[in-house]
N, C-alpha and C positions, 0 to 999 in steps of 0.2 A: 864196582859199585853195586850196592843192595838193590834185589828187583822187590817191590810188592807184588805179594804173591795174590791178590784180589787183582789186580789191576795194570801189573806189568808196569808203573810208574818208575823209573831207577830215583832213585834217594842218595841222597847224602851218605855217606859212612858214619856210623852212630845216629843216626834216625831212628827214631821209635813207632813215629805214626808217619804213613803217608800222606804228604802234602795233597793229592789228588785228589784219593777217595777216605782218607779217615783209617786204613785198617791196620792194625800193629803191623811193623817190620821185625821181624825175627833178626838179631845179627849174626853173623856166619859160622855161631858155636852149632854144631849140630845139636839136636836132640838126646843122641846118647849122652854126646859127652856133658850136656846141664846136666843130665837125670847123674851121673856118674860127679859131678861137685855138688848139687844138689843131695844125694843119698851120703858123700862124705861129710857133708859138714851137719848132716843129721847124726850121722853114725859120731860123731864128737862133740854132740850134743847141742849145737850150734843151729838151732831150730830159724831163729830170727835172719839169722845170715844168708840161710838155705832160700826165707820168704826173698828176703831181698835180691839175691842172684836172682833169682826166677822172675819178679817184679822185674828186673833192670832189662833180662832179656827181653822179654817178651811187650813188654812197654804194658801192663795191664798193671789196672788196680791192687791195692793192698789185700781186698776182701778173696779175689779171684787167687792172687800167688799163694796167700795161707790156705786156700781150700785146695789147690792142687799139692802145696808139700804133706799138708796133711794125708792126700791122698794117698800118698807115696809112700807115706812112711806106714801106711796102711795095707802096705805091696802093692797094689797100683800099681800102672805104666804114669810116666809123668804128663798129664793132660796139659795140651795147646788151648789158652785163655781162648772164651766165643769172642766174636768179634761182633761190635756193636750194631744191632739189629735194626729190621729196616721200620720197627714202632717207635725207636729212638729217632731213625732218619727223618720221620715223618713229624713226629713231637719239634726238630729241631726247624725243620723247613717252614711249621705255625709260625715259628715266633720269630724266624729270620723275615716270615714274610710280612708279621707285625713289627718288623724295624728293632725287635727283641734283640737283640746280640750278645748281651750281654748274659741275658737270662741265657740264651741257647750256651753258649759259653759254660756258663754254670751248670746247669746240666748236662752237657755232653760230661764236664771234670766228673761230676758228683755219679753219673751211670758208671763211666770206665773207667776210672781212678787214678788217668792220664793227669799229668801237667800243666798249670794252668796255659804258658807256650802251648803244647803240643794240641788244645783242647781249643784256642782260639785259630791253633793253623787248621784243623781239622773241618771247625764250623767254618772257617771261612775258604777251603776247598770244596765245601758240601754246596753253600751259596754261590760260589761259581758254578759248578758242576751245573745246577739249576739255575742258572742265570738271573740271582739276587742280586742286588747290588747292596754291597753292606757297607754304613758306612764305619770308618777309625772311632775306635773307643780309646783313642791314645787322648794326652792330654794340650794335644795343639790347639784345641778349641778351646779349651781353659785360658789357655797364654792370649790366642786373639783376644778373648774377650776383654782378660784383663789389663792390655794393651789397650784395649780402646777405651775401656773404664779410666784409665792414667792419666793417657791424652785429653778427655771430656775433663778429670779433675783438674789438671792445668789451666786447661779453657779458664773454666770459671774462676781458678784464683787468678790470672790473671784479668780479667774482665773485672772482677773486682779490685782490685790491687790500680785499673785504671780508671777508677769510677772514684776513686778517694783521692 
């Protein structure tokens, strides 16, 4: 099992971010060997594929994998994506604590260029962490509602239906 390396958390196999604390899990490719399919699939002109290896490993944004192959291909060693900083942490803990979630959600994707999943697990391990209580931006609340909305339009057609 994958440990995060910030936080000792063990993760699932193919994790990208930690449940925990938010910070990319590296998967069990070492370094050389990405920098070594990474530099091949440059060396065969395969620029886009190199981005994307390095995106999938490292679980980081689009903006950060093209700036490290770039680097690479510039001789460079192959640079480990930063991990999301603690002016993001604090940006995110505002608006979780304005009951924002969704916005923090949206921000945390749009800063790290995570998934929208891996970006909702991540804020809502940050508001635990911190003892938030956040609540489901799923859509159960929708279906209550419109559950109750149903039932209420029943009512009234029947009420009227006995009224005639």
């Amino acid at each position: 099992m994958p440990v995060c390396p910030s936080c000792n958390y063990t993760t699932s196999p193919g994790t990208t971010l930690c449940r925990s604390c938010g910070a990319s899990i590296p998967d069990s490719t070492t370094t050389a060997e990405l920098e070594r399919e990474v530099r091949s699939l440059l060396d065969k002109g395969k620029k886009i594929e190199a981005v994307k290896v390095y995106k999938d490993h490292f679980g980081c944004g689009l903006k950060d994998a093209k700036d490290a192959v770039e680097s690479l291909q510039r001789g460079a060693s192959l640079p480990s994506p930063s991990q999301p900083d603690a002016d993001l942490d604090s940006q995110l803990l505002r608006l979780l604590g304005r009951g924002e979630k969704i916005k923090a959600v949206k921000l945390y994707r749009d800063q790290t260029g995570a998934t929208l999943y891996d970006s909702k697990q991540a804020v809502e391990a940050l508001a635990e962490r911190h003892g938030i209580a956040v609540q489901g931006g799923g859509c159960s609340g929708v279906v209550m509602i419109s559950f109750v909305v149903l039932i209420a339009i029943v009512v009234v057609a029947a009420l009227v239906i006995l009224q005639k």
